[in-house]
C-alpha atoms as one frame of an Amber mdcrd trajectory, in Angstrom:
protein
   0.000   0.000   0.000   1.266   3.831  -0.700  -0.403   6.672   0.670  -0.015
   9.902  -1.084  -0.587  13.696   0.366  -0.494  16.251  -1.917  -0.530  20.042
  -0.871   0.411  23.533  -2.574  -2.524  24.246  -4.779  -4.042  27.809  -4.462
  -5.691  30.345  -6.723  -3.385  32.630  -8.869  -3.367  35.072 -12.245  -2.494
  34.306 -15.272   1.804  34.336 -15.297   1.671  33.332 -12.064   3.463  30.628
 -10.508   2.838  27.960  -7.901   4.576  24.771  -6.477   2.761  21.496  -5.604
   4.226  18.742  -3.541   3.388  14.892  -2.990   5.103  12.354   0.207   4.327
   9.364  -0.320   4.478   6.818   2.248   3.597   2.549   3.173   5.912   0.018
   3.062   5.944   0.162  -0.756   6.787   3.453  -1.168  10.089   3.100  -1.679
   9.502   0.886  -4.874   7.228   3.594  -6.953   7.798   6.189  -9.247   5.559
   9.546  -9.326   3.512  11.762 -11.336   1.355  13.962 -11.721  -2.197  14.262
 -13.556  -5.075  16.879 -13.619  -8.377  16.811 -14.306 -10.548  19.871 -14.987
 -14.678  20.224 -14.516 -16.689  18.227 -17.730 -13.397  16.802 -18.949 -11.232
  13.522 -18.213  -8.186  12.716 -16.243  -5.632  14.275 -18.185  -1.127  13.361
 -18.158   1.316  15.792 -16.829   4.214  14.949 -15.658   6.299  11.867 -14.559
   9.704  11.088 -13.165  11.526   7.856 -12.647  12.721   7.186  -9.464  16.232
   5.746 -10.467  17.680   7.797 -13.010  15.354  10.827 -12.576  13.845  10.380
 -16.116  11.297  13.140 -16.506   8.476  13.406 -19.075   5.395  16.433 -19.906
   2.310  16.276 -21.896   3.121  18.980 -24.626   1.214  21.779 -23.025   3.078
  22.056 -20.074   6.430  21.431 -21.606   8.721  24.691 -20.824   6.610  26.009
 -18.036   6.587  23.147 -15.550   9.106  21.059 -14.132   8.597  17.739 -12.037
  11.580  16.986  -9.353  11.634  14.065  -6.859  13.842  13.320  -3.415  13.784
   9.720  -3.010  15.124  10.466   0.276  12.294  11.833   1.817   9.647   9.693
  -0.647   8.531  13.091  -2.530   7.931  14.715  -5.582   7.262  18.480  -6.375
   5.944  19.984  -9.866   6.848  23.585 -10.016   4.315  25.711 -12.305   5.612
  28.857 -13.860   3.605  31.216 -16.411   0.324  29.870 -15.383  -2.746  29.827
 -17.815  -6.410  29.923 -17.230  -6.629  26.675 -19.340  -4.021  24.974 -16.120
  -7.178  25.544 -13.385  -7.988  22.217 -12.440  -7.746  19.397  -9.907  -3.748
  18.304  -9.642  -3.653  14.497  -8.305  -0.557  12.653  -7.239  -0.080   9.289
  -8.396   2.228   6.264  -7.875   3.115   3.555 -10.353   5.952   0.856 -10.613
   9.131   2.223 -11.512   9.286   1.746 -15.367   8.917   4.113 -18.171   6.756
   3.031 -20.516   3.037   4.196 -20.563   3.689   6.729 -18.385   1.302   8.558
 -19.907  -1.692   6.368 -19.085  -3.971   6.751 -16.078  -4.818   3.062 -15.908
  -0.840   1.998 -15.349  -0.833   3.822 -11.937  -1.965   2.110  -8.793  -2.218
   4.613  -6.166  -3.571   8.217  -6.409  -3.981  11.345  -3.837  -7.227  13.397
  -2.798  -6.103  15.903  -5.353  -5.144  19.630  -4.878  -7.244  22.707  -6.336
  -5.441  25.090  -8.980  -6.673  27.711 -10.128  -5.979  30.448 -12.474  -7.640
  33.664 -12.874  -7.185  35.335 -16.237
């Protein structure tokens, strides 16, 4: 079991910047990689960012890509995604979620076994 606790989400204007954070703990927290995925009112579970827990591998969905950045400490069983030049089209719910460490089909919600409560972003134009 892994227990995830995301925090950092707030409300911000467009440009803005914000910085979420995930622990993760259980006995196999140790063995899982991280990432992130958000999911906005009417619309699906949507990819944002993953890392690999050995070799720090990260990956974005394209419309983050140059204004977000994912960073773990496997030390202390976290993960952060820092969110600069924030857009109205970003406000949604941000969810932590674990997944063995591989990277293939990172991008896929159905490969990741444990998720958070979720964290509310959002931007004001």
């Amino acid at each position: 079991q892994v227990q995830l606790v995301e925090s950092g989400g707030g409300a911000v204007q467009a440009g803005g910047s914000l910085r979420l954070s995930c622990a993760a703990s259980g006995r196999s927290a140790t063995t899982y990689a991280l990432g992130w995925f958000r999911q906005a009112p009417g619309k699906e579970r949507e990819f944002v960012a993953y890392i690999t827990r050995s070799s720090f591998l990260t990956y974005y969905a394209d419309s983050v890509k140059g204004r977000f950045t994912i960073s773990g400490d496997n030390a202390k069983n976290t993960v952060a995604l820092q969110m600069n030049n924030l857009r109205p089209e970003d406000t949604a719910a941000y969810y932590c979620a674990a997944r063995p460490n591989y990277v293939s089909d990172y991008g896929n919600r159905m490969s990741y076994n444990y998720w958070g409560q979720g964290t509310q972003v959002t931007v004001s134009s």
